[in-house]
PyMOL Python script that loads the backbone (N, CA, C, O; Angstrom):
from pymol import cmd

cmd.read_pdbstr("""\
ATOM      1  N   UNK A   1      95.749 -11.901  39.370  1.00  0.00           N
ATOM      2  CA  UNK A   1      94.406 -12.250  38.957  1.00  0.00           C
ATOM      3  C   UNK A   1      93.592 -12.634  40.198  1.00  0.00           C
ATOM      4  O   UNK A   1      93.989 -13.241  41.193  1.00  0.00           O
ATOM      5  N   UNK A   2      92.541 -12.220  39.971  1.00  0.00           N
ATOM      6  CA  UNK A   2      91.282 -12.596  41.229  1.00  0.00           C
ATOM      7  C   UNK A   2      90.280 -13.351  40.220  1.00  0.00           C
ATOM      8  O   UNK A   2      89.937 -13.313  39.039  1.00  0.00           O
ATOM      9  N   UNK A   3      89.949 -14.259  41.742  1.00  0.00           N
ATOM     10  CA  UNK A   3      88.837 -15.414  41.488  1.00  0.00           C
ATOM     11  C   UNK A   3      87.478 -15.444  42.504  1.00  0.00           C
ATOM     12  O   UNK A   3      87.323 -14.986  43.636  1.00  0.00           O
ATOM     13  N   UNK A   4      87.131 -15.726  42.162  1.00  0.00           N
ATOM     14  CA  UNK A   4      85.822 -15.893  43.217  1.00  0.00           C
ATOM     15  C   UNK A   4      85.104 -17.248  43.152  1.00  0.00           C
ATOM     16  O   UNK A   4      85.327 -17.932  42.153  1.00  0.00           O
ATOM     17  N   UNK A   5      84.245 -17.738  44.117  1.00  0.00           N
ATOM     18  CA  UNK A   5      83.433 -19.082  44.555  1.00  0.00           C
ATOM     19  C   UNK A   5      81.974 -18.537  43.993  1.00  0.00           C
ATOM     20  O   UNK A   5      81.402 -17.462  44.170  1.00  0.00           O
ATOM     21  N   UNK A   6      81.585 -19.785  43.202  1.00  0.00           N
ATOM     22  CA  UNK A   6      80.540 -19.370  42.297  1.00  0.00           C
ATOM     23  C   UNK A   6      79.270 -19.203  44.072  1.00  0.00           C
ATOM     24  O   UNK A   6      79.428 -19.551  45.242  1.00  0.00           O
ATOM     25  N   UNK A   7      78.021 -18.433  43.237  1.00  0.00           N
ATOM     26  CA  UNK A   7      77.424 -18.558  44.532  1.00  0.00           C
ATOM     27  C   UNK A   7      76.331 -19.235  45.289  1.00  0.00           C
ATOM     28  O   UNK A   7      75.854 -19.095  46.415  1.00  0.00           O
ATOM     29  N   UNK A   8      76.047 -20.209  44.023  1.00  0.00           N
ATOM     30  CA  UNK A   8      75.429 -21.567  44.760  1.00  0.00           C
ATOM     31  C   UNK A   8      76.164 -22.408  45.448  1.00  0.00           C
ATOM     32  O   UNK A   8      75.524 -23.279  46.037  1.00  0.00           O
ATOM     33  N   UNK A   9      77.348 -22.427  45.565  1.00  0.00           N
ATOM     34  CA  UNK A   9      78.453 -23.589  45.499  1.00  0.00           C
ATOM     35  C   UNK A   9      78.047 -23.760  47.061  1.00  0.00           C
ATOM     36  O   UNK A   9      77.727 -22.650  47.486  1.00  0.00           O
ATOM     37  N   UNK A  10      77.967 -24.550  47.858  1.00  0.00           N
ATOM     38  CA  UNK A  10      77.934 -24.901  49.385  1.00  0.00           C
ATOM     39  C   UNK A  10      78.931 -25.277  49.846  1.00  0.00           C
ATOM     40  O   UNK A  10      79.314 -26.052  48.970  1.00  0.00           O
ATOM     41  N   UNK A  11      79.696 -25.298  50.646  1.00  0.00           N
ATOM     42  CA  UNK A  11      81.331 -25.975  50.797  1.00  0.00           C
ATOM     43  C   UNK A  11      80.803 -26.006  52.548  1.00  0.00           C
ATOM     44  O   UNK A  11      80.121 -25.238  53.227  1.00  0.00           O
ATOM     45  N   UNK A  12      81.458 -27.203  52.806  1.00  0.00           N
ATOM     46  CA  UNK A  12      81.449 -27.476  54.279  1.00  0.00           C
ATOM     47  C   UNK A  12      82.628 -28.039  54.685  1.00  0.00           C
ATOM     48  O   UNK A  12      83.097 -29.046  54.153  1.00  0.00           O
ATOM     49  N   UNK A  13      83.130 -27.457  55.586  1.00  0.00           N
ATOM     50  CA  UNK A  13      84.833 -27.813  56.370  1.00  0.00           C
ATOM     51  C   UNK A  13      84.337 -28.960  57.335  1.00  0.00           C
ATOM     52  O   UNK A  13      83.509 -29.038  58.243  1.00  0.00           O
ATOM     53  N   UNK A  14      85.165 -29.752  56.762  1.00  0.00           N
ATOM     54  CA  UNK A  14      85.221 -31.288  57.762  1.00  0.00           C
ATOM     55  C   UNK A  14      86.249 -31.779  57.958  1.00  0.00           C
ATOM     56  O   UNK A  14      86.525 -32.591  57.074  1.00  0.00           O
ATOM     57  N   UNK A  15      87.220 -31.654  58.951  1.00  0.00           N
ATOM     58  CA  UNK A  15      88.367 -31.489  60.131  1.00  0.00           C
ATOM     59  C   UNK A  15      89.485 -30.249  58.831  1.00  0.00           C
ATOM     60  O   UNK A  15      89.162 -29.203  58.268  1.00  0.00           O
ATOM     61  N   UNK A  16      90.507 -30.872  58.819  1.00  0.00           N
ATOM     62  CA  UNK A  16      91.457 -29.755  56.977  1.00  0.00           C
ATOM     63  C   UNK A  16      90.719 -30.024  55.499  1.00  0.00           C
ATOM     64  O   UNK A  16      91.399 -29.761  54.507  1.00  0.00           O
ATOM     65  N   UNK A  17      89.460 -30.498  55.315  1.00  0.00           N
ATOM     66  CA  UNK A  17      89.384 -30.778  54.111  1.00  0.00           C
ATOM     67  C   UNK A  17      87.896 -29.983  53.864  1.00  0.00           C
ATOM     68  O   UNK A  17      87.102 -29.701  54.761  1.00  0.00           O
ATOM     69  N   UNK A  18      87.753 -29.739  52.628  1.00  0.00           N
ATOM     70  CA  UNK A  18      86.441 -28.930  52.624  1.00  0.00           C
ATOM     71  C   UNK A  18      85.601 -30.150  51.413  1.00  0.00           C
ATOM     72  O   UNK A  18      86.205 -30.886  50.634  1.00  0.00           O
ATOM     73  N   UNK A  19      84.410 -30.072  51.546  1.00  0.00           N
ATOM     74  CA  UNK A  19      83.495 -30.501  50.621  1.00  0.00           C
ATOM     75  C   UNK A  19      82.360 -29.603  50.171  1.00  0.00           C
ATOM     76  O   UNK A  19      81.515 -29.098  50.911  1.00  0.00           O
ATOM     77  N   UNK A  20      82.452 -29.477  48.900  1.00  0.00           N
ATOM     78  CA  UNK A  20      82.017 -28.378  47.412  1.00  0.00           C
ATOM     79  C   UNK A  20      80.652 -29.447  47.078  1.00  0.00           C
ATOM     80  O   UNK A  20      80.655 -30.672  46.952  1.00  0.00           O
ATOM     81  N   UNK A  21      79.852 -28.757  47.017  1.00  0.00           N
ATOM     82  CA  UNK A  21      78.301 -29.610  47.076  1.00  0.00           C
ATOM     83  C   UNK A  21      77.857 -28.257  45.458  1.00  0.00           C
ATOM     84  O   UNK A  21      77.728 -27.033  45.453  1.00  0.00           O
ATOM     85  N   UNK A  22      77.771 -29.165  44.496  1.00  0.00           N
ATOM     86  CA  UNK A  22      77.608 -28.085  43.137  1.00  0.00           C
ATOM     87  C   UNK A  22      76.280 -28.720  42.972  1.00  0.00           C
ATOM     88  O   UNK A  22      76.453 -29.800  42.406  1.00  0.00           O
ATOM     89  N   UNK A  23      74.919 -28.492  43.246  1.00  0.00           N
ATOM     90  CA  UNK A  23      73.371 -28.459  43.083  1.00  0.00           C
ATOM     91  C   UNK A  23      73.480 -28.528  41.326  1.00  0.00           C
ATOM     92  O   UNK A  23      72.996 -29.512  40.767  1.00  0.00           O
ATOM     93  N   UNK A  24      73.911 -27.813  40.788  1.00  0.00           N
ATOM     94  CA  UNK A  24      73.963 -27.495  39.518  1.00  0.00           C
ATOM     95  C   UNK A  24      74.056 -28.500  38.815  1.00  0.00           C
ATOM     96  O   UNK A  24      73.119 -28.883  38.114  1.00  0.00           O
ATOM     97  N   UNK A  25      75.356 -29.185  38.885  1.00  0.00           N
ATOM     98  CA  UNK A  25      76.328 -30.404  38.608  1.00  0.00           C
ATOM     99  C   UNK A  25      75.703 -31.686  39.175  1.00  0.00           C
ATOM    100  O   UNK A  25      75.808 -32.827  38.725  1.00  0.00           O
ATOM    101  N   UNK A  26      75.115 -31.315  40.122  1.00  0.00           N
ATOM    102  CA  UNK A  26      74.725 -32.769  41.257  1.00  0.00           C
ATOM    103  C   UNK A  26      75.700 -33.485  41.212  1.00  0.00           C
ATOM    104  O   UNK A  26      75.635 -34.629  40.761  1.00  0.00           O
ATOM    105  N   UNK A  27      77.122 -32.795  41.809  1.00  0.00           N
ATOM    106  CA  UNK A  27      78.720 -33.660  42.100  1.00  0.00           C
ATOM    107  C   UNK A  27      79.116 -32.804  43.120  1.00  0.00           C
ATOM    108  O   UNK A  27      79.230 -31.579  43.075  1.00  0.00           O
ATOM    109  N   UNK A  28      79.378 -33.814  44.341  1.00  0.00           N
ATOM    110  CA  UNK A  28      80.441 -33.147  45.425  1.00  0.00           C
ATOM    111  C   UNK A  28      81.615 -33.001  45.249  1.00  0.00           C
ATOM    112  O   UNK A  28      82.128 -33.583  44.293  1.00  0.00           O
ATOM    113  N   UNK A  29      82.371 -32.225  46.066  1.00  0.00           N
ATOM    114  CA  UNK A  29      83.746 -32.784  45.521  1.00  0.00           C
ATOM    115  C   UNK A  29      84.749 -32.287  46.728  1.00  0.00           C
ATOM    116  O   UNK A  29      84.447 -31.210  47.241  1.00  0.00           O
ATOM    117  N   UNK A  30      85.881 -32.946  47.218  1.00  0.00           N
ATOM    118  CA  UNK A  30      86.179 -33.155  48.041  1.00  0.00           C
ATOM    119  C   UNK A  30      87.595 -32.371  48.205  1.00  0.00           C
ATOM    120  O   UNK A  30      88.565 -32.853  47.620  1.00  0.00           O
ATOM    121  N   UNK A  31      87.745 -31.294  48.901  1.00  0.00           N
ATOM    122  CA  UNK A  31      89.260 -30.817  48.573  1.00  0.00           C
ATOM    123  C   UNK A  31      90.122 -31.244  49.797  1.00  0.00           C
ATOM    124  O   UNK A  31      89.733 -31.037  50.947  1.00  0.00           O
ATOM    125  N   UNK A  32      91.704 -32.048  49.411  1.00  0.00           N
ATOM    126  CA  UNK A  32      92.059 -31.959  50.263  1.00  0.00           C
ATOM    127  C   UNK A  32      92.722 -30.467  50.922  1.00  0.00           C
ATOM    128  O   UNK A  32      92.546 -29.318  50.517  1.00  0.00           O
ATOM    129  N   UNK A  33      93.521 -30.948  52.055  1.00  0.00           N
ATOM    130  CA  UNK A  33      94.012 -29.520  52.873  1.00  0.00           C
ATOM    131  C   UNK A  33      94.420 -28.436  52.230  1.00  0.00           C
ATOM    132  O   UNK A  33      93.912 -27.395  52.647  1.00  0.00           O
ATOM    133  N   UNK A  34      95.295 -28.318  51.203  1.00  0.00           N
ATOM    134  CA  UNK A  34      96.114 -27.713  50.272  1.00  0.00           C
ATOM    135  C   UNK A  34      95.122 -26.952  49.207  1.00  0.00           C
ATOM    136  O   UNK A  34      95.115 -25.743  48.977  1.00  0.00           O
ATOM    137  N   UNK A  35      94.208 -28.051  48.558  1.00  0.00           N
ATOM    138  CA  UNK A  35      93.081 -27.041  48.124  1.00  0.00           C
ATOM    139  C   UNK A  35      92.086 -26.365  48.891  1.00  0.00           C
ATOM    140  O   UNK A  35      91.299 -25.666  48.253  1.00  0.00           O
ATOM    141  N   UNK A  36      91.958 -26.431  50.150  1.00  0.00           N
ATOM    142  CA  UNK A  36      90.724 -26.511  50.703  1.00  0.00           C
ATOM    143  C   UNK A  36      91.675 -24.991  51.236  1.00  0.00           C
ATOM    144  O   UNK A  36      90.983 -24.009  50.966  1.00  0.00           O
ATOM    145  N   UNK A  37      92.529 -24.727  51.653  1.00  0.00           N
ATOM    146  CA  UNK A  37      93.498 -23.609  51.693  1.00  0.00           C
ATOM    147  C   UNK A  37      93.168 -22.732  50.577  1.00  0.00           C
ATOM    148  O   UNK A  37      92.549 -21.693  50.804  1.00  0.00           O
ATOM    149  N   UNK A  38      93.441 -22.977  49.656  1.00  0.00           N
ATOM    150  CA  UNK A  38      92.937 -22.316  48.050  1.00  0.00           C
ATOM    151  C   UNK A  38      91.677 -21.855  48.146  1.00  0.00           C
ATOM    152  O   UNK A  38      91.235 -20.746  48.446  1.00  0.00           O
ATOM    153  N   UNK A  39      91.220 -22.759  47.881  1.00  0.00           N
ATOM    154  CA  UNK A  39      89.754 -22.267  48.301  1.00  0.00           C
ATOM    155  C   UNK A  39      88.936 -20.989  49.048  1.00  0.00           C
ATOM    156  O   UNK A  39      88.259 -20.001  48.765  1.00  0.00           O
ATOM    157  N   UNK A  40      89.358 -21.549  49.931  1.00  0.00           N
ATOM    158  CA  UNK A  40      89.090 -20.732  51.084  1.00  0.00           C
ATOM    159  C   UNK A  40      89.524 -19.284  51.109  1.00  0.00           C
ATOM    160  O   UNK A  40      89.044 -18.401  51.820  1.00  0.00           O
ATOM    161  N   UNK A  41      90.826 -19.130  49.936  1.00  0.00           N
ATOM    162  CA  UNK A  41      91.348 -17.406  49.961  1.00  0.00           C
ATOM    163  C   UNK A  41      90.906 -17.253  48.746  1.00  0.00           C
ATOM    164  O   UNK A  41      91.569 -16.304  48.329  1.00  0.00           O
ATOM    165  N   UNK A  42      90.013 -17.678  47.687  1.00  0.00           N
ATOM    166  CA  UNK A  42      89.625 -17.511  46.407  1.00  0.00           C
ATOM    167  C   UNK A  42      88.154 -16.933  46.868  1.00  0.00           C
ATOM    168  O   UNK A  42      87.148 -17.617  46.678  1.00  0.00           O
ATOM    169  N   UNK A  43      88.074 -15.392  47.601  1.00  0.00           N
ATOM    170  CA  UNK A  43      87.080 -14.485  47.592  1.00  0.00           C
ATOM    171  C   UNK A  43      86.934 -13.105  46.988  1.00  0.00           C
ATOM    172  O   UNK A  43      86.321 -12.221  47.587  1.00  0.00           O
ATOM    173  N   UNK A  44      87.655 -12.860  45.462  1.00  0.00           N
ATOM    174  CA  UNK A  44      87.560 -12.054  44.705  1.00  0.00           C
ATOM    175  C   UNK A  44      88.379 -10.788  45.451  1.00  0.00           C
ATOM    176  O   UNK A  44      88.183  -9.720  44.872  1.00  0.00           O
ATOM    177  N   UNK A  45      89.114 -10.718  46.433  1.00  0.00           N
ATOM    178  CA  UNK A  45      90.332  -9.783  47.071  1.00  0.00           C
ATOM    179  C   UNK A  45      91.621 -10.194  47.496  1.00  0.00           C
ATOM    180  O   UNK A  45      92.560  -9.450  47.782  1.00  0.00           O
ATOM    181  N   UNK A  46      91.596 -11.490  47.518  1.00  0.00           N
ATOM    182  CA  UNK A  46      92.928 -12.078  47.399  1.00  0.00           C
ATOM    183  C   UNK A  46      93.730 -12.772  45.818  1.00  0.00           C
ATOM    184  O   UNK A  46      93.451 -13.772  45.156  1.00  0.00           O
ATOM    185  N   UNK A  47      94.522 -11.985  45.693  1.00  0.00           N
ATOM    186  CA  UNK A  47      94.910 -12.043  44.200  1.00  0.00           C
ATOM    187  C   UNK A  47      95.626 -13.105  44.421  1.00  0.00           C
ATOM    188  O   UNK A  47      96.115 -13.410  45.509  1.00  0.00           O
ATOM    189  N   UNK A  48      95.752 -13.923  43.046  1.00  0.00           N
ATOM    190  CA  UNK A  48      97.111 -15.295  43.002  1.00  0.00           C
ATOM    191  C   UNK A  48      97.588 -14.838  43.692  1.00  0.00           C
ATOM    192  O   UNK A  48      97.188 -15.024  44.841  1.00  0.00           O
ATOM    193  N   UNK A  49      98.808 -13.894  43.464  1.00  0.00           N
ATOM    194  CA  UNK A  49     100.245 -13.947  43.963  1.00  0.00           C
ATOM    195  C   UNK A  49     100.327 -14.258  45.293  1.00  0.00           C
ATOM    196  O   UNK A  49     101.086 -14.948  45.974  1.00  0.00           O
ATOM    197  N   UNK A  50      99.213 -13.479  45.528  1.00  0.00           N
ATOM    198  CA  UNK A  50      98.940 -13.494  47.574  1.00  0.00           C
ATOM    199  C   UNK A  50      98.705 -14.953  48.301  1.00  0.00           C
ATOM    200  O   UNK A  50      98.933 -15.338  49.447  1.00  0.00           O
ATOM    201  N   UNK A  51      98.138 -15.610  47.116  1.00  0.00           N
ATOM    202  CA  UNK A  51      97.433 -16.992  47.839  1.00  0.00           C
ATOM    203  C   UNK A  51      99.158 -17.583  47.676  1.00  0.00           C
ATOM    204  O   UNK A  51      99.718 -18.176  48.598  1.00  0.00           O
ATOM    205  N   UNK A  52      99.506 -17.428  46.977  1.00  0.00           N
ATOM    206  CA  UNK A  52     100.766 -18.377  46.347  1.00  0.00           C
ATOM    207  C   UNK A  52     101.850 -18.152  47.844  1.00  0.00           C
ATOM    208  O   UNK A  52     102.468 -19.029  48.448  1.00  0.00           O
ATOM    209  N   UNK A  53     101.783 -16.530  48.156  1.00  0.00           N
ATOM    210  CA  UNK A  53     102.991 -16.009  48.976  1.00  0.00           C
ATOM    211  C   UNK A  53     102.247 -16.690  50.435  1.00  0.00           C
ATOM    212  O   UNK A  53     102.916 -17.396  51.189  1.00  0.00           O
ATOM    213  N   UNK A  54     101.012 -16.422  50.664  1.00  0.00           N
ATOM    214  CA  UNK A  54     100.287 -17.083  52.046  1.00  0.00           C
ATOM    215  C   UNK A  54     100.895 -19.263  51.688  1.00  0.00           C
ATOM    216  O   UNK A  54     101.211 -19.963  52.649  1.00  0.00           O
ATOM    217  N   UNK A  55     100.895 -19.550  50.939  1.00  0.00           N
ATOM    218  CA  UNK A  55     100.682 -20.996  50.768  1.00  0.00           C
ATOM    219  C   UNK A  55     101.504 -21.162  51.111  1.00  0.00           C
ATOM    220  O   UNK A  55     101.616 -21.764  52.179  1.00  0.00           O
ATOM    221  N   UNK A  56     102.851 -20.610  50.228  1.00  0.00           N
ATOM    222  CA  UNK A  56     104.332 -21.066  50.978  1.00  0.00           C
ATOM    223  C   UNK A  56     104.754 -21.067  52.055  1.00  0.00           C
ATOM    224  O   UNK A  56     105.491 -21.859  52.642  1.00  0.00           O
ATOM    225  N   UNK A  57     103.963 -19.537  52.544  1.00  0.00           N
ATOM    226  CA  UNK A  57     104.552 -19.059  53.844  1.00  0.00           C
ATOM    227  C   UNK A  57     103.850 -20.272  54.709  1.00  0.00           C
ATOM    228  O   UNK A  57     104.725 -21.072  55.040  1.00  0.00           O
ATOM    229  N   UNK A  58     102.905 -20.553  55.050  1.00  0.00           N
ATOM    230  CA  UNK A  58     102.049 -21.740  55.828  1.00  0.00           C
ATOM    231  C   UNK A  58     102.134 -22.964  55.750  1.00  0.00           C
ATOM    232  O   UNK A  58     101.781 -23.714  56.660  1.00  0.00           O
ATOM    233  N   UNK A  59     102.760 -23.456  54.321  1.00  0.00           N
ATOM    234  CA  UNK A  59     102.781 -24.971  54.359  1.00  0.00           C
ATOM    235  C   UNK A  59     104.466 -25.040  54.227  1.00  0.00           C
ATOM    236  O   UNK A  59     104.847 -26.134  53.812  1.00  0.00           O
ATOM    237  N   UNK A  60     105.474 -24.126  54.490  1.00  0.00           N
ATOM    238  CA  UNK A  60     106.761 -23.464  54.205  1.00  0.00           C
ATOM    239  C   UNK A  60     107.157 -24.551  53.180  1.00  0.00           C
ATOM    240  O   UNK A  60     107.692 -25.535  53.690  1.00  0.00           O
ATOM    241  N   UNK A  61     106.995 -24.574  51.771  1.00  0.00           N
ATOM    242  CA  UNK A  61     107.503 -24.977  50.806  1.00  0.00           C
ATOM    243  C   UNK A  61     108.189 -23.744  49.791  1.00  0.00           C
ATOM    244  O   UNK A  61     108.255 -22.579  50.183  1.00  0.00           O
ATOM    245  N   UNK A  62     108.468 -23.986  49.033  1.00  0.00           N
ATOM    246  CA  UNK A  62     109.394 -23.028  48.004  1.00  0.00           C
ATOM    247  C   UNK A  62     108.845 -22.173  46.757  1.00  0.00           C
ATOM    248  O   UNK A  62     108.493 -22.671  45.687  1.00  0.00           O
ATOM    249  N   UNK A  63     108.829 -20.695  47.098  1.00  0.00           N
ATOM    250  CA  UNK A  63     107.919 -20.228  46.390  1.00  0.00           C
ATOM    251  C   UNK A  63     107.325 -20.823  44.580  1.00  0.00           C
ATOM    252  O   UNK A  63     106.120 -20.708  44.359  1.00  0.00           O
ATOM    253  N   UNK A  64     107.971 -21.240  43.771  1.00  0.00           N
ATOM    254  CA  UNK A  64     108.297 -22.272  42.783  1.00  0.00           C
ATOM    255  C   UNK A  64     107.295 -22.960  42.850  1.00  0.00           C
ATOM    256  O   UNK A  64     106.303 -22.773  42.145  1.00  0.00           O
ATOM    257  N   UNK A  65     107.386 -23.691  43.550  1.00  0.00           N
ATOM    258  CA  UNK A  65     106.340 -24.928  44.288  1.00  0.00           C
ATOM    259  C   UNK A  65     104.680 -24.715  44.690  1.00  0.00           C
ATOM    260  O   UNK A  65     103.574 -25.254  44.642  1.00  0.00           O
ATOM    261  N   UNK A  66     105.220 -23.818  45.007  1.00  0.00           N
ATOM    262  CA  UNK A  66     103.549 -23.031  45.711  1.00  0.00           C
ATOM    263  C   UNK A  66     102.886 -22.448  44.321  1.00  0.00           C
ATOM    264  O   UNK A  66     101.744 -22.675  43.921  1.00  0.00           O
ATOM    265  N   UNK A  67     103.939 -21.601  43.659  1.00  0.00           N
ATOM    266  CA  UNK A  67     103.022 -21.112  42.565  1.00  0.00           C
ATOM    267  C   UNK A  67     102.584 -22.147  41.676  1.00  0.00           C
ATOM    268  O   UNK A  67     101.462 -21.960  41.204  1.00  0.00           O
ATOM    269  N   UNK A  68     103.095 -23.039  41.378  1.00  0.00           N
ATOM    270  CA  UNK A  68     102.776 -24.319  40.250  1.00  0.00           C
ATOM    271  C   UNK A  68     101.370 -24.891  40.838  1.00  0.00           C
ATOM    272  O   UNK A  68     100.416 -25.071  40.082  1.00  0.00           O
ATOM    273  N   UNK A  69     101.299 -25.171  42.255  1.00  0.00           N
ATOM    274  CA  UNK A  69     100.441 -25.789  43.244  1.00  0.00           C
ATOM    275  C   UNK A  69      98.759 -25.101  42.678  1.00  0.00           C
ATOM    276  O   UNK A  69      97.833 -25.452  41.947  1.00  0.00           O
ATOM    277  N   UNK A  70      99.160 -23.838  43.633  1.00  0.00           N
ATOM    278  CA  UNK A  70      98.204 -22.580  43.276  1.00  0.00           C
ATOM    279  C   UNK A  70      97.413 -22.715  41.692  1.00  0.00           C
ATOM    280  O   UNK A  70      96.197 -22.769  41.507  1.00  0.00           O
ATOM    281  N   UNK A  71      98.356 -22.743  40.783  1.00  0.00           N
ATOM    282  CA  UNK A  71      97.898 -22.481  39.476  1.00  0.00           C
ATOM    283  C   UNK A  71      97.099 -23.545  39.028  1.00  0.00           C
ATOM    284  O   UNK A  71      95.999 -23.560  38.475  1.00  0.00           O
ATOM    285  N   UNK A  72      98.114 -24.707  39.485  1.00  0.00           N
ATOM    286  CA  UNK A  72      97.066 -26.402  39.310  1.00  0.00           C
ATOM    287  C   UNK A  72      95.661 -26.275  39.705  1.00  0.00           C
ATOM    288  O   UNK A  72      94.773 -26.562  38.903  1.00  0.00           O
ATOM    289  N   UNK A  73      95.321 -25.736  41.254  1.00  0.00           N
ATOM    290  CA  UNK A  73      94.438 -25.912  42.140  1.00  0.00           C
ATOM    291  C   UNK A  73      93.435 -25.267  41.179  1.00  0.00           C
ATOM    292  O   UNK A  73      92.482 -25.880  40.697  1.00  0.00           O
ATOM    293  N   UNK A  74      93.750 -23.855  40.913  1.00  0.00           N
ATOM    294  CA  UNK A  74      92.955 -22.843  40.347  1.00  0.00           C
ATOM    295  C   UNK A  74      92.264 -23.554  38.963  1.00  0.00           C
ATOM    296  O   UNK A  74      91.075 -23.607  38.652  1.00  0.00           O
ATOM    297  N   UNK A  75      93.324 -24.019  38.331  1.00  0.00           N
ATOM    298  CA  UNK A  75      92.784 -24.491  36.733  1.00  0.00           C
ATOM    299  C   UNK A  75      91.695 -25.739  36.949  1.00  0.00           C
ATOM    300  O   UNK A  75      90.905 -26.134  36.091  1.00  0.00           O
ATOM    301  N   UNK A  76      91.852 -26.287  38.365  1.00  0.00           N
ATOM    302  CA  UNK A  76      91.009 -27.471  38.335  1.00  0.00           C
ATOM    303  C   UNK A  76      89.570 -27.484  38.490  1.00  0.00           C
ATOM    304  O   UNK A  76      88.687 -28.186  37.997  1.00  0.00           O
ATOM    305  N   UNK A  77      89.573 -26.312  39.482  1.00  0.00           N
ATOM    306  CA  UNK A  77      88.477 -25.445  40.312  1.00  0.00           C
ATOM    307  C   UNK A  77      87.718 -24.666  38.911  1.00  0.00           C
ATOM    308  O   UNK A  77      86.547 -24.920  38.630  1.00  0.00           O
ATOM    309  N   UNK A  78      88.350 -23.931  38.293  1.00  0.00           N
ATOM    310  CA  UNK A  78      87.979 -23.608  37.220  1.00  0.00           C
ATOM    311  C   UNK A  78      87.148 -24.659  36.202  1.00  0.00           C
ATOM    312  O   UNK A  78      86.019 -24.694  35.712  1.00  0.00           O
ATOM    313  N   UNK A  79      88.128 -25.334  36.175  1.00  0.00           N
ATOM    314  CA  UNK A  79      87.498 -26.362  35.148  1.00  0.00           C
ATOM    315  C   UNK A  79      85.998 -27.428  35.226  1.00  0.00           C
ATOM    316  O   UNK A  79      85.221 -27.827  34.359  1.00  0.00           O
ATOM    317  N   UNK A  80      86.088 -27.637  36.842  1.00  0.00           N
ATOM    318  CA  UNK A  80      84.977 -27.835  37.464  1.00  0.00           C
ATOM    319  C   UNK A  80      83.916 -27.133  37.221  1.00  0.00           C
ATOM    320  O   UNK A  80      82.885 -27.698  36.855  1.00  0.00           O
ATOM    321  N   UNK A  81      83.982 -25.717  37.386  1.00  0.00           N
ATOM    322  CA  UNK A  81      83.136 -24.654  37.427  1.00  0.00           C
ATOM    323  C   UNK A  81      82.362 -24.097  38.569  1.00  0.00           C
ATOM    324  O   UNK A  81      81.297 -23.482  38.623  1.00  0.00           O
ATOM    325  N   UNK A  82      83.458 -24.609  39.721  1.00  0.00           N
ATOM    326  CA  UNK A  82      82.898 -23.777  41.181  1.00  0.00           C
ATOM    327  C   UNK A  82      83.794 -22.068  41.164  1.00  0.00           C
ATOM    328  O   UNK A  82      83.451 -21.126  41.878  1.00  0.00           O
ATOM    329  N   UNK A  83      84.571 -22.050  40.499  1.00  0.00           N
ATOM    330  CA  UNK A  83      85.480 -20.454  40.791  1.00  0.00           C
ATOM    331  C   UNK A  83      84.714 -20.150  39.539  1.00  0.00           C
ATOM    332  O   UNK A  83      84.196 -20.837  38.659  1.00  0.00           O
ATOM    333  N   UNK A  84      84.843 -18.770  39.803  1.00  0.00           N
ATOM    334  CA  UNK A  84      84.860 -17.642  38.291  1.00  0.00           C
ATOM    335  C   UNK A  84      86.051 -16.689  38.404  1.00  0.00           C
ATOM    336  O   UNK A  84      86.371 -16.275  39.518  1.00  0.00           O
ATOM    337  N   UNK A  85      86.778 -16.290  37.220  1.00  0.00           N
ATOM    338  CA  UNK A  85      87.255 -14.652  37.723  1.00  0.00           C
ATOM    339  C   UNK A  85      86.608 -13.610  37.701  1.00  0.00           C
ATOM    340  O   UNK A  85      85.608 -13.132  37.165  1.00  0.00           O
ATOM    341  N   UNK A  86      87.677 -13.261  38.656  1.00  0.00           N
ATOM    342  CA  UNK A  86      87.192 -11.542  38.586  1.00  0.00           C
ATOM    343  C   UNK A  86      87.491 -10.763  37.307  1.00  0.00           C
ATOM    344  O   UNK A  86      87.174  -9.577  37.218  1.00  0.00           O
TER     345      UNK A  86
END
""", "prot")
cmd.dss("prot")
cmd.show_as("cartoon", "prot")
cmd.util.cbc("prot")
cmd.orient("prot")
């Protein structure tokens, strides 16, 4: 599955962490490293699986782990309403 960053959303990288500025919402929101990773590959050509196989491979945890991570991140982001799918 592919996702994408809605396209008002503003996100600004400040040292590993990104901050999501939603105009819409008038709520920032603050990702740490791990989401801010997510994030950042959630541009409508990187499918789950890929973010999941990049996550593990980079933060070397256990594929298991990464996918649960991934899926959390995604449903939260979602739920927020800064991602859409593809």
């Amino acid at each position: 599955m592919f996702f994408n960053k809605r396209n008002d959303i503003i996100s600004r990288e400040i040292d590993d962490e990104i901050l999501l500025m939603d105009n819409q919402a008038m709520k920032v929101h603050q990702l740490n490293r791990t989401a801010s990773f997510i994030w950042s590959r959630c541009n409508g050509s990187t499918s789950t699986e890929e973010i999941i196989e990049q996550l593990a491979h980079d933060f070397d945890v256990e594929d298991h782990v990464a996918n649960k991570h991934v899926k959390d991140v995604i449903a939260q982001l979602l739920e927020l309403n800064v991602l859409t799918p593809e």
